[in-house]
Residue frames as qw, qx, qy, qz and C-alpha x, y, z in Angstrom:
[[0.474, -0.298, -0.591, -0.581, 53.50, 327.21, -121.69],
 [0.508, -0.256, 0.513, -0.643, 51.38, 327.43, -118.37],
 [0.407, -0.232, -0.879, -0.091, 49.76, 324.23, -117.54],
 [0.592, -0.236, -0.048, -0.769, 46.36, 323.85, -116.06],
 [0.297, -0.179, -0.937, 0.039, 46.33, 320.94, -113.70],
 [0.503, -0.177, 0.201, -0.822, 43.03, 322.80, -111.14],
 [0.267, -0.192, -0.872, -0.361, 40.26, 320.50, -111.16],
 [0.405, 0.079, 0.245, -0.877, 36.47, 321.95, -110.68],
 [0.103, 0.343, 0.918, 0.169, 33.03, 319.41, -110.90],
 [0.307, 0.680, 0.649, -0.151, 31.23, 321.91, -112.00],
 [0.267, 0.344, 0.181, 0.882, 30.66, 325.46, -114.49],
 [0.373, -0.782, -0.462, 0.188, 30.17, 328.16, -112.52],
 [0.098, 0.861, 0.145, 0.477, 30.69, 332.11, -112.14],
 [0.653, -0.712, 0.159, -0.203, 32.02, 331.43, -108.96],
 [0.925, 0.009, 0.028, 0.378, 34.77, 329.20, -109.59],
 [0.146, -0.935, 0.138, 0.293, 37.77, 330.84, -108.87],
 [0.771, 0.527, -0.276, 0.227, 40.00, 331.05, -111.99],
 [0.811, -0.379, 0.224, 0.386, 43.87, 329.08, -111.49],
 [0.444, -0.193, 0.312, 0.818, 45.38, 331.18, -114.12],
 [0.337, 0.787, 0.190, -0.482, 44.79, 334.25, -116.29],
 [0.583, 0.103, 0.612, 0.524, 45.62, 334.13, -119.98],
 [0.104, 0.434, -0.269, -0.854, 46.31, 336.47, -123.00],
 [0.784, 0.532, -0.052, -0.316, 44.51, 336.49, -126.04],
 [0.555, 0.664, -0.501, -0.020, 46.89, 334.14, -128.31],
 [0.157, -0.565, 0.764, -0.268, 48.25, 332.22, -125.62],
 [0.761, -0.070, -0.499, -0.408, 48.65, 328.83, -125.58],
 [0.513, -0.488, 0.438, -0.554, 47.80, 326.28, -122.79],
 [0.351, 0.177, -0.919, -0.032, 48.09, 322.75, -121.45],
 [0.694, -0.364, 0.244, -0.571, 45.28, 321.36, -119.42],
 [0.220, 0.167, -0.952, 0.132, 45.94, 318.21, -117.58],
 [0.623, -0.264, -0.037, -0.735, 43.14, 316.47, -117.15],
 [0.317, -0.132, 0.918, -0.198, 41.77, 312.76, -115.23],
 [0.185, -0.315, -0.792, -0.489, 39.30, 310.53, -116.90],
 [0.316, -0.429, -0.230, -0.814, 35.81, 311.03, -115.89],
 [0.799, -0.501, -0.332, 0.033, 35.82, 308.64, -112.62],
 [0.450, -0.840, 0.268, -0.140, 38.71, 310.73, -111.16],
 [0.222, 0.358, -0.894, 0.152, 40.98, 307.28, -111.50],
 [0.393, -0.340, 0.655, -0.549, 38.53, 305.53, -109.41],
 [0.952, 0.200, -0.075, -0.218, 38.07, 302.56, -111.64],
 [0.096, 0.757, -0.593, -0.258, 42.08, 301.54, -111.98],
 [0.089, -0.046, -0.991, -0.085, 41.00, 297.45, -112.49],
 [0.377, -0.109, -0.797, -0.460, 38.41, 295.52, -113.62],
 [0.297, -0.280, -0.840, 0.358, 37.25, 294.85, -110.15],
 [0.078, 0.307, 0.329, -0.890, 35.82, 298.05, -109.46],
 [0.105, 0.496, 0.554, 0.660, 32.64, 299.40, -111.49],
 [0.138, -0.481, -0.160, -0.851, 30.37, 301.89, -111.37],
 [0.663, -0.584, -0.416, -0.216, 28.04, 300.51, -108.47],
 [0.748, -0.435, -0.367, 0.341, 30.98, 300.89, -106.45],
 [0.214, -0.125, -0.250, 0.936, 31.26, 304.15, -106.40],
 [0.106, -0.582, -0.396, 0.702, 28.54, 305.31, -105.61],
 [0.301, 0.090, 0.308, 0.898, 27.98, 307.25, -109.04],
 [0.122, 0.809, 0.517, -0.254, 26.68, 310.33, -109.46],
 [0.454, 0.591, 0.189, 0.639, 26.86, 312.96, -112.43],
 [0.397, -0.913, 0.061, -0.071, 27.18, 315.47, -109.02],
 [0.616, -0.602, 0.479, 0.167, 31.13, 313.96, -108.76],
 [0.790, -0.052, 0.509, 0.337, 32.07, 313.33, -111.64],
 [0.566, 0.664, 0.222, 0.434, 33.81, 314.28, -115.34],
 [0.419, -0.727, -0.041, 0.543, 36.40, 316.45, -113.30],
 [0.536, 0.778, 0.037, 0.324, 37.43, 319.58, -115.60],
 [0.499, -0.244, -0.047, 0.830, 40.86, 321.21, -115.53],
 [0.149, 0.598, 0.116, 0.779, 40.54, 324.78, -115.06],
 [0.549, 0.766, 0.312, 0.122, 38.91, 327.54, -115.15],
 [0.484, 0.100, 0.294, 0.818, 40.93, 329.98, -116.99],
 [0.076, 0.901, 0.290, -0.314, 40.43, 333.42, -117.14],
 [0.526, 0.414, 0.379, 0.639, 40.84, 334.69, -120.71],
 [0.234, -0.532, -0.125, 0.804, 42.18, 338.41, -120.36],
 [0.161, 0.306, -0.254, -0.903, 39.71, 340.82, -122.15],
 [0.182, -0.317, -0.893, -0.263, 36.89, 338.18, -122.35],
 [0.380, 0.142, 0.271, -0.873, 33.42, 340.21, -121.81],
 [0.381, 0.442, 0.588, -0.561, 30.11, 339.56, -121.62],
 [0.563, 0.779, -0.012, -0.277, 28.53, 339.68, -125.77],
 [0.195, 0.601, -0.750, -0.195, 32.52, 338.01, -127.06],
 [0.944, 0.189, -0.100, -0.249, 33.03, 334.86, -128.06],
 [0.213, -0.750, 0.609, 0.149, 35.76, 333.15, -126.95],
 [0.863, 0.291, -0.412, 0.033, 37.95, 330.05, -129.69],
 [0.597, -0.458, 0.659, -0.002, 39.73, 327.49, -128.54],
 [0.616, 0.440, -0.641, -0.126, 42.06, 326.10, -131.27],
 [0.981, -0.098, 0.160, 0.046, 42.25, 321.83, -130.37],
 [0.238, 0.712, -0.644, -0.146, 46.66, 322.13, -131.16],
 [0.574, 0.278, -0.770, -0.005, 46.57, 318.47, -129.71],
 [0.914, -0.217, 0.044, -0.339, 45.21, 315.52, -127.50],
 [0.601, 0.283, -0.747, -0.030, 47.50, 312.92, -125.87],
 [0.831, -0.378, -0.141, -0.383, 46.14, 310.46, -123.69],
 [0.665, -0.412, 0.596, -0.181, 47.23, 307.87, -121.03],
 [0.231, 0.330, -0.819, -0.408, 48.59, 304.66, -121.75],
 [0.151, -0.348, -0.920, -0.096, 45.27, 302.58, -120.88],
 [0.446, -0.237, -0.118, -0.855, 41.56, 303.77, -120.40],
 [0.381, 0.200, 0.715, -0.551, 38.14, 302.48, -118.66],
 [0.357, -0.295, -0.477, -0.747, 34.83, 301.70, -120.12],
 [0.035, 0.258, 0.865, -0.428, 31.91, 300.48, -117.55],
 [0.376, -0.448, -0.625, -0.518, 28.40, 300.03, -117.62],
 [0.209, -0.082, 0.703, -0.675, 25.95, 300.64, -115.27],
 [0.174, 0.172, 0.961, 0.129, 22.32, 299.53, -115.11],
 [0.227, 0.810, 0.485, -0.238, 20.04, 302.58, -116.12],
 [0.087, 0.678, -0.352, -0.640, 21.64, 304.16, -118.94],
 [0.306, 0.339, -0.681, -0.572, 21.27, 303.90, -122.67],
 [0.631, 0.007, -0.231, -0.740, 19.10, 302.30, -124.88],
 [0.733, -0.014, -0.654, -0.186, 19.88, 298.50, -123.59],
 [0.212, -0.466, 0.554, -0.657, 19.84, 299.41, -120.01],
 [0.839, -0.313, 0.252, -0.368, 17.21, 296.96, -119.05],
 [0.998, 0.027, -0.010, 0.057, 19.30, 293.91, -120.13],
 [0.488, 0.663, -0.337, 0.457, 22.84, 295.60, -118.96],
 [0.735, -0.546, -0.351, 0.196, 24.29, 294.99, -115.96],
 [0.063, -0.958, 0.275, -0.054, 27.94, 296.86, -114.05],
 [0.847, 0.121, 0.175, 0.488, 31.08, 296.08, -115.84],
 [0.217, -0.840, 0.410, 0.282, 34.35, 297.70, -115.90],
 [0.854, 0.332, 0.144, 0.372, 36.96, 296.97, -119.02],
 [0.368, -0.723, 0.248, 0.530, 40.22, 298.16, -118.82],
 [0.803, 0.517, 0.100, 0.278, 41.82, 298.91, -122.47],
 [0.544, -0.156, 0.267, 0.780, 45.56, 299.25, -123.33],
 [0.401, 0.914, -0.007, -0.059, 46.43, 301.79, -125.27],
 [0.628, -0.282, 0.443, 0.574, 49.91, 301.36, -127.69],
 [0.247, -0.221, 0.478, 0.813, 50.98, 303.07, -130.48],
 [0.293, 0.058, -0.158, -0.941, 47.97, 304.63, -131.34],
 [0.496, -0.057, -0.765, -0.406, 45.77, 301.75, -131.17],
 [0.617, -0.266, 0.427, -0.605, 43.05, 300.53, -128.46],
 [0.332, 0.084, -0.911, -0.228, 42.66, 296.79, -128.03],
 [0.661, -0.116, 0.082, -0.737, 39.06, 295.41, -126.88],
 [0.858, 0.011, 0.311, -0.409, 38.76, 292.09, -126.43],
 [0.685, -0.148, 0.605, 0.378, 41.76, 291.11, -128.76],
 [0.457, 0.710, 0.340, 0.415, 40.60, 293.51, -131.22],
 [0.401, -0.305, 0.159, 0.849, 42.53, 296.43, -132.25],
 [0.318, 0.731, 0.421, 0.433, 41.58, 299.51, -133.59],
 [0.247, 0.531, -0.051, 0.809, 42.57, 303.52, -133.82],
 [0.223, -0.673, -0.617, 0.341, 42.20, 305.34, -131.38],
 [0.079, 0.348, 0.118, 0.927, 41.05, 309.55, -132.12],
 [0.336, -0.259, -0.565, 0.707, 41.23, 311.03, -128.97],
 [0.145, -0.712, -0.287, -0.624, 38.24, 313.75, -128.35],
 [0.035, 0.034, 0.567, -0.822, 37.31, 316.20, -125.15],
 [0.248, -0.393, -0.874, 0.140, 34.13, 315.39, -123.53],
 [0.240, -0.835, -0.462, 0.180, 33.72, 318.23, -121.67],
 [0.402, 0.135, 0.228, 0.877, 34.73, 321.67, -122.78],
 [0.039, -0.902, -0.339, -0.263, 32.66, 325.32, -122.16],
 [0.136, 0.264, -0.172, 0.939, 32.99, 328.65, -120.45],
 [0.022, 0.112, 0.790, -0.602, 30.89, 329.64, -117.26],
 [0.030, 0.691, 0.697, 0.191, 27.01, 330.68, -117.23],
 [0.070, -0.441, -0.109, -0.888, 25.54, 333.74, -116.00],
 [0.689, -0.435, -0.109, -0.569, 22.84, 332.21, -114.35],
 [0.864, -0.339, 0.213, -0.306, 22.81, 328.88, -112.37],
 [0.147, -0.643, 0.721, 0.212, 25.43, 327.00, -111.70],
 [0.767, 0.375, -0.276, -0.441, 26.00, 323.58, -114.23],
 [0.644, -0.498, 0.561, 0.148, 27.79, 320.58, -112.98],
 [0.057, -0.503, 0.696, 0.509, 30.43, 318.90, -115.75],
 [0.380, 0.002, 0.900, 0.215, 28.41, 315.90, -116.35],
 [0.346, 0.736, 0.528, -0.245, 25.35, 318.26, -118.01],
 [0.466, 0.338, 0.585, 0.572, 25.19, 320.17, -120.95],
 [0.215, 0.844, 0.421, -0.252, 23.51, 323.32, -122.26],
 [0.430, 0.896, 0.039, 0.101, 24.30, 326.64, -124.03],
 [0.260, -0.803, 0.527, 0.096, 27.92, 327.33, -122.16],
 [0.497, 0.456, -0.737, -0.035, 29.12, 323.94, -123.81],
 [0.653, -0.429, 0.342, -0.522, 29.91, 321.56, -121.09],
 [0.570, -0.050, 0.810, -0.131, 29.14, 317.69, -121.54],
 [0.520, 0.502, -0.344, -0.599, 29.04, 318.01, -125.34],
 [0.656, -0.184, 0.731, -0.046, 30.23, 314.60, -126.33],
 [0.646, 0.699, 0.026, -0.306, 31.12, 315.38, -129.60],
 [0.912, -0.070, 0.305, 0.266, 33.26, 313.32, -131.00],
 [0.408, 0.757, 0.129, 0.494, 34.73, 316.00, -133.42],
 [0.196, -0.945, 0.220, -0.142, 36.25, 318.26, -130.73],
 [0.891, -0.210, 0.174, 0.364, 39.71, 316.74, -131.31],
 [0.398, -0.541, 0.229, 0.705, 43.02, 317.80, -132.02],
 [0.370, 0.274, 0.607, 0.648, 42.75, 320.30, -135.55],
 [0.073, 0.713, 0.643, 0.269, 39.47, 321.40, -134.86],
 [0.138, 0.005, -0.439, 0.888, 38.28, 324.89, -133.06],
 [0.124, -0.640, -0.757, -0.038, 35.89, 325.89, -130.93],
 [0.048, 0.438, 0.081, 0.894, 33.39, 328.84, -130.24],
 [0.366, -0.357, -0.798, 0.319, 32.06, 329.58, -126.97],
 [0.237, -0.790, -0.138, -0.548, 29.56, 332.50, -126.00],
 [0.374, 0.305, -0.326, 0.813, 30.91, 334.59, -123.82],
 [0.385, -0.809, -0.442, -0.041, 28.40, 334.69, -120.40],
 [0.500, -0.859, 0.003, 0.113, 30.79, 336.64, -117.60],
 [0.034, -0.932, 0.360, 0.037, 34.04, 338.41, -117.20],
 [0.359, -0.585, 0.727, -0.009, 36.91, 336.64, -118.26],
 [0.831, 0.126, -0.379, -0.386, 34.86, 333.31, -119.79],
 [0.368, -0.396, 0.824, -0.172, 36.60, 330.91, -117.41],
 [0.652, 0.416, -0.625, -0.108, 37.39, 328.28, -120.00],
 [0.588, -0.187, 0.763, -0.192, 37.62, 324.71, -118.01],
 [0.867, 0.129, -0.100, -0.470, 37.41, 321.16, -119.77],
 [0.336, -0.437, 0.819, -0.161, 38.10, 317.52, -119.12],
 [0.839, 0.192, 0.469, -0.199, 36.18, 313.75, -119.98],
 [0.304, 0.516, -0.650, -0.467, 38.54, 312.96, -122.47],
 [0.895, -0.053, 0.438, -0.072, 37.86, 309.74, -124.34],
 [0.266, -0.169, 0.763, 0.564, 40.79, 307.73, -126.40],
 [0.069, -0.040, -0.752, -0.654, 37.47, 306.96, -128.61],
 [0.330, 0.377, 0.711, -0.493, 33.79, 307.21, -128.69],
 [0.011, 0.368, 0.766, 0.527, 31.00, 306.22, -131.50],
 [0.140, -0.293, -0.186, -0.927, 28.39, 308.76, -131.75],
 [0.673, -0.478, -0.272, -0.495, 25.64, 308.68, -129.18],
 [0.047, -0.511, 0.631, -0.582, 27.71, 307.14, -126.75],
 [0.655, -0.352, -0.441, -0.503, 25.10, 304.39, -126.21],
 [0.719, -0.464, -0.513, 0.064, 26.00, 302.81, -123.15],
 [0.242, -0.953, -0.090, -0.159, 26.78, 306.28, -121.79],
 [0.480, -0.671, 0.451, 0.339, 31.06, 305.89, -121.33],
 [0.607, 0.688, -0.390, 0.078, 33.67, 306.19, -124.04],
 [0.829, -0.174, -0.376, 0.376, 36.73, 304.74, -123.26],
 [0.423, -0.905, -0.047, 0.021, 37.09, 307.19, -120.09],
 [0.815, 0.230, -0.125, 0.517, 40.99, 308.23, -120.34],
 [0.111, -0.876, -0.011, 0.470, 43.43, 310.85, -118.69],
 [0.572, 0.612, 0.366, 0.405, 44.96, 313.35, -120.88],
 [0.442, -0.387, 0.118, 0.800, 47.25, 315.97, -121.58],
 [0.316, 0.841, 0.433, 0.076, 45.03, 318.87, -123.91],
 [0.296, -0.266, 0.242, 0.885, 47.30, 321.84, -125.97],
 [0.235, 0.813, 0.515, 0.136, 44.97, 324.64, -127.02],
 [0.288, -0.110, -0.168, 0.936, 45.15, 328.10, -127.57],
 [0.001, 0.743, 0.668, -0.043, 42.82, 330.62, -127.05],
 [0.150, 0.155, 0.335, 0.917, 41.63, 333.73, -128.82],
 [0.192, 0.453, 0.647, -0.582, 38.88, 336.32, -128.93],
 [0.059, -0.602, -0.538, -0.587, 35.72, 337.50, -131.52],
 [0.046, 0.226, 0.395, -0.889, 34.69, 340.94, -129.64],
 [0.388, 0.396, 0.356, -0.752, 31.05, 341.72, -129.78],
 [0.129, 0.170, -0.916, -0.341, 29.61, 338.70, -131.32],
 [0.683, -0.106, 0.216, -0.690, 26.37, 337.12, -131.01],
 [0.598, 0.097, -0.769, -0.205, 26.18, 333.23, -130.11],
 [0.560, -0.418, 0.381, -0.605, 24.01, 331.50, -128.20],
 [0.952, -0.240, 0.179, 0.060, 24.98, 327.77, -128.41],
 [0.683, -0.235, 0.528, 0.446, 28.95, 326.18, -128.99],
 [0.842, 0.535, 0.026, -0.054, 30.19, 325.99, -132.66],
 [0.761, -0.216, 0.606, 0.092, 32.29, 323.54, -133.72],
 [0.563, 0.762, -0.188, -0.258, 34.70, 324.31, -137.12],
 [0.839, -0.122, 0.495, 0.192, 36.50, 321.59, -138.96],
 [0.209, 0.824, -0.208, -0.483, 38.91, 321.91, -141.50],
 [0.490, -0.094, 0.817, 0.289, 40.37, 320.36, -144.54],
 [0.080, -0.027, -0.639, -0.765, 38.53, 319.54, -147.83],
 [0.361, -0.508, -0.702, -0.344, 35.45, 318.45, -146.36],
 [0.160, 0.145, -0.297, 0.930, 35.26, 321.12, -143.73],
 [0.265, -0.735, -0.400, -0.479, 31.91, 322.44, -142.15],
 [0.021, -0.386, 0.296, -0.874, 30.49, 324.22, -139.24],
 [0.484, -0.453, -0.739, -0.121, 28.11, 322.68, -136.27],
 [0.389, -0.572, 0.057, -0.720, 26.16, 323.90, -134.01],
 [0.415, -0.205, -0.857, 0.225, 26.35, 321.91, -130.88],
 [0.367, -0.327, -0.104, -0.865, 22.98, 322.00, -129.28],
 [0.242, -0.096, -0.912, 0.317, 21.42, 319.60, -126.33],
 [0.541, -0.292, 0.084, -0.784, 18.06, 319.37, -124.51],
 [0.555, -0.124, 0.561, -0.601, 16.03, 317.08, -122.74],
 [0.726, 0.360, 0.584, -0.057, 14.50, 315.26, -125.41],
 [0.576, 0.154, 0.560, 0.576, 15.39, 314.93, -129.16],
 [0.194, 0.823, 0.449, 0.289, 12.86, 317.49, -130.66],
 [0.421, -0.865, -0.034, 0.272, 14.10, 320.42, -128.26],
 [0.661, -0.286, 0.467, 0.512, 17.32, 319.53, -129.27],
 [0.487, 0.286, 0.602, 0.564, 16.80, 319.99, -132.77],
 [0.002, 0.922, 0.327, 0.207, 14.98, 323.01, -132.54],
 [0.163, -0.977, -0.037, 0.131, 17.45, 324.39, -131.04],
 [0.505, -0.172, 0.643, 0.549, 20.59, 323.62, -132.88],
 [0.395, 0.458, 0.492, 0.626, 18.45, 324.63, -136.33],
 [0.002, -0.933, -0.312, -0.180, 17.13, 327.98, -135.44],
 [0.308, -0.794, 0.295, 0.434, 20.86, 329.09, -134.48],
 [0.625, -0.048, 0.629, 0.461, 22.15, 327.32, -137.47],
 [0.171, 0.874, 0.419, 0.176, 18.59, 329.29, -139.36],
 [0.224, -0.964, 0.026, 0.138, 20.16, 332.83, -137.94],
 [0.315, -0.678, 0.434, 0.502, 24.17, 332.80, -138.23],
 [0.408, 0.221, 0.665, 0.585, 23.78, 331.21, -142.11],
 [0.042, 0.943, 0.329, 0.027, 20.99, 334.36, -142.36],
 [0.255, -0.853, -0.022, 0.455, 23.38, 336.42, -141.44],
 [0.392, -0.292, 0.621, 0.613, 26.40, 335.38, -143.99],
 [0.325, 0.322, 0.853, 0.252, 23.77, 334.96, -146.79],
 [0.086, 0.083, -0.245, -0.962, 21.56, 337.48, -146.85],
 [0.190, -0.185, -0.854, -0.449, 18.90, 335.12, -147.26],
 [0.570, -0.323, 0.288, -0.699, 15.52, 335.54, -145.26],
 [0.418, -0.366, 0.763, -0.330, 14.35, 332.53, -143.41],
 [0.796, 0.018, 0.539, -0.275, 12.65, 330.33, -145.38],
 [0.587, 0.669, -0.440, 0.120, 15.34, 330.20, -148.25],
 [0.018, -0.642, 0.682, -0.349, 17.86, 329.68, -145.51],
 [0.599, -0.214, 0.623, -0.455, 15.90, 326.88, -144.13],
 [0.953, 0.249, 0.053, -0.164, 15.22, 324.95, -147.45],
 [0.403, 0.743, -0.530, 0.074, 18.66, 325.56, -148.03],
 [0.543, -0.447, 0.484, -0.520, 19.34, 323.70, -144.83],
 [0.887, 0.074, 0.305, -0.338, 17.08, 320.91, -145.67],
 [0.955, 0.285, 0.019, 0.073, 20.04, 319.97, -148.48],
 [0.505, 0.519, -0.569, 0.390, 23.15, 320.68, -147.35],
 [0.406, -0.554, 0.504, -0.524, 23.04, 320.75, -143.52],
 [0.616, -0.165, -0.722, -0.270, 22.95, 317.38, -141.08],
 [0.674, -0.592, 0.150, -0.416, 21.88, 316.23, -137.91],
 [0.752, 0.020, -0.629, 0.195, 24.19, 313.85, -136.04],
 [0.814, -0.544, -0.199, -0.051, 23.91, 312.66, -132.44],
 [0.406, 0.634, -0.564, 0.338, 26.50, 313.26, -130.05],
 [0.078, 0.004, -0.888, 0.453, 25.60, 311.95, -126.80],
 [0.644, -0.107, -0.335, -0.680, 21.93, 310.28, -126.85],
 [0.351, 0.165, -0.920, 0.049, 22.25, 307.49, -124.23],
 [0.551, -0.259, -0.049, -0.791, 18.60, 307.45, -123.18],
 [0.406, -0.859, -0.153, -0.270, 16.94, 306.94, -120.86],
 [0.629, 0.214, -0.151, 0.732, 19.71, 309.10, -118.92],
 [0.172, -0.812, -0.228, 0.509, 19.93, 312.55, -116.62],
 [0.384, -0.381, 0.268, 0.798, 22.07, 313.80, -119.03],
 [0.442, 0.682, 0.020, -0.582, 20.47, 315.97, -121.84],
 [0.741, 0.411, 0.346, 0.403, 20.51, 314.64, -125.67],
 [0.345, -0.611, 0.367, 0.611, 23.39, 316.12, -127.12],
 [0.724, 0.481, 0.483, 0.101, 23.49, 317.02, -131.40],
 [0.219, -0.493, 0.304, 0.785, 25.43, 318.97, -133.54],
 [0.470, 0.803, 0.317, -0.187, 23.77, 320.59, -137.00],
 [0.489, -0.570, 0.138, 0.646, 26.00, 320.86, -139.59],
 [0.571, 0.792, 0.160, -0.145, 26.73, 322.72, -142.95],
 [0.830, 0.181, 0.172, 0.499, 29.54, 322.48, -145.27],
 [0.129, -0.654, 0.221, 0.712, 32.17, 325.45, -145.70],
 [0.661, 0.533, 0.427, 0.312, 31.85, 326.50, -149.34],
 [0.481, -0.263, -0.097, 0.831, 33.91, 329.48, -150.63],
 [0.124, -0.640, -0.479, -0.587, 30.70, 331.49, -151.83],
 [0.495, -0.767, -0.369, -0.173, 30.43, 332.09, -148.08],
 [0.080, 0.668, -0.594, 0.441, 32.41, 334.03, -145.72],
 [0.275, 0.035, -0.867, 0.413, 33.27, 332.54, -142.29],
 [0.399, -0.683, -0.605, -0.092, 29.62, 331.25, -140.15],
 [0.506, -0.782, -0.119, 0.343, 31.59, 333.06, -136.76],
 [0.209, 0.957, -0.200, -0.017, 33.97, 335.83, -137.44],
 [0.875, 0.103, -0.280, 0.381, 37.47, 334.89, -137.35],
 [0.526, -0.732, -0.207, 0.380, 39.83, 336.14, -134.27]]
């Protein structure tokens, strides 16, 4: 199994891929938390380095996925997530919604047998990737931002089981992704999960001549669905654009025309936040989802 230890701060067309990969092949990225290591005690926080979303959320890669064009779609089966044995959290003092009455703090948390401790409290920990996409086309994207290529998703759902779907901008899709967190609650509010390195087993596959123009994000099991993971500037954006791809790839499977497809929507589908820690540089982050049902074929072809 190749490992992937590279490490790029940004998506870009330019990055020069560290390893080329078959369809089917699987991979290990080795990744650092999203300060690089440069928290490693309490003493440090954010003010002292200096932060900026220009330097930070280093991704392992990219990967160049042999036979990955322009119009494909490239998956990335999640085979498994294992973290460090202790993470970071840290405030700073303009982020998220209680910024004005938050100062800069660093907490260090154990991690043991599967479990984070916080203050003397214990709880699970279910390890997710942070950052996760495939290059643009256009302008380049540093890690800590978001958009259609994936990126700075901060969906808590992209953990080990799941798989993703990435639209296919340039030759190859250089595949790159890092910010793992042992754990993070939706929205992310005070803009860090617990910030962890991490050791990521995927494998990766292709959908030839596919249309998709944001992430999606399939879960499996009994309660299964499918999400769009969509992000903008401000909430509304956001949502608009996460339902009008959701409106289009259930159109397709369905048959339905759009405003069937859209009431349909209105009761089975939801909205949930994935990174929202306003006021923030970083785009709101959301994911739109709908339930797998076996009336329907698969939202994205299968590879």
């Amino acid at each position: 199994m190749q490992v992937i230890e590279d490490q790029v701060i940004k998506f870009s067309k330019d990055n020069a891929p560290c390893y080329t990969a078959q369809p089917g092949e699987v991979l290990l990225f080795k990744t650092q938390d999203c300060f690089a290591g440069r928290i490693p005690t309490e003493d440090v926080t954010m003010k002292d380095l200096n932060f900026s979303y220009g330097f930070t959320n280093p991704a392992a890669g990219p990967v160049y996925v042999e036979g990955a064009q322009p119009g494909d779609v490239l998956v990335v089966d999640i085979y498994d997530v294992q973290v460090a044995d202790q993470g970071v959290i840290a405030t700073d003092d303009h982020c998220g919604p209680l910024f004005e009455s938050t100062d800069y703090r660093s907490k260090i948390i154990p991690i043991k047998d599967g479990m984070a401790e916080f203050n003397g409290v214990k709880f699970p920990i279910d390890p997710m990737i942070g950052v996760i996409g495939t290059a643009p086309d256009g302008e380049d994207v540093i890690d800590g931002f978001v958009g259609a290529h994936g990126g700075n998703l901060d969906n808590k759902l992209i953990t080990k089981g799941t798989r993703m779907y990435f639209p296919v901008r340039v030759p190859g899709a250089l595949l790159q992704m890092g910010d793992v967190h042992a754990t993070m609650g939706d929205a992310e509010l005070c803009g860090t999960g617990i910030e962890i390195a991490a050791d990521i087993t995927v494998k990766v596959s292709l959908v030839k001549d596919f249309e998709l123009n944001w992430p999606v994000l399939e879960t499996f099991g009994p309660h299964g669905k499918w999400y769009v993971n969509a992000s903008a500037q401000e909430f509304d954006e956001a949502l608009m654009n996460g339902s009008k791809e959701m409106q289009r790839l259930l159109m397709r499977i369905t048959g339905w025309d759009a405003i069937d497809t859209y009431m349909y929507m209105s009761v089975q589908s939801d909205v949930e936040l994935s990174q929202a820690c306003k006021p923030c540089e970083v785009q709101l982050s959301l994911r739109v989802g709908t339930p797998k049902l076996p009336q329907f074929p698969p939202l994205v072809p299968q590879p």
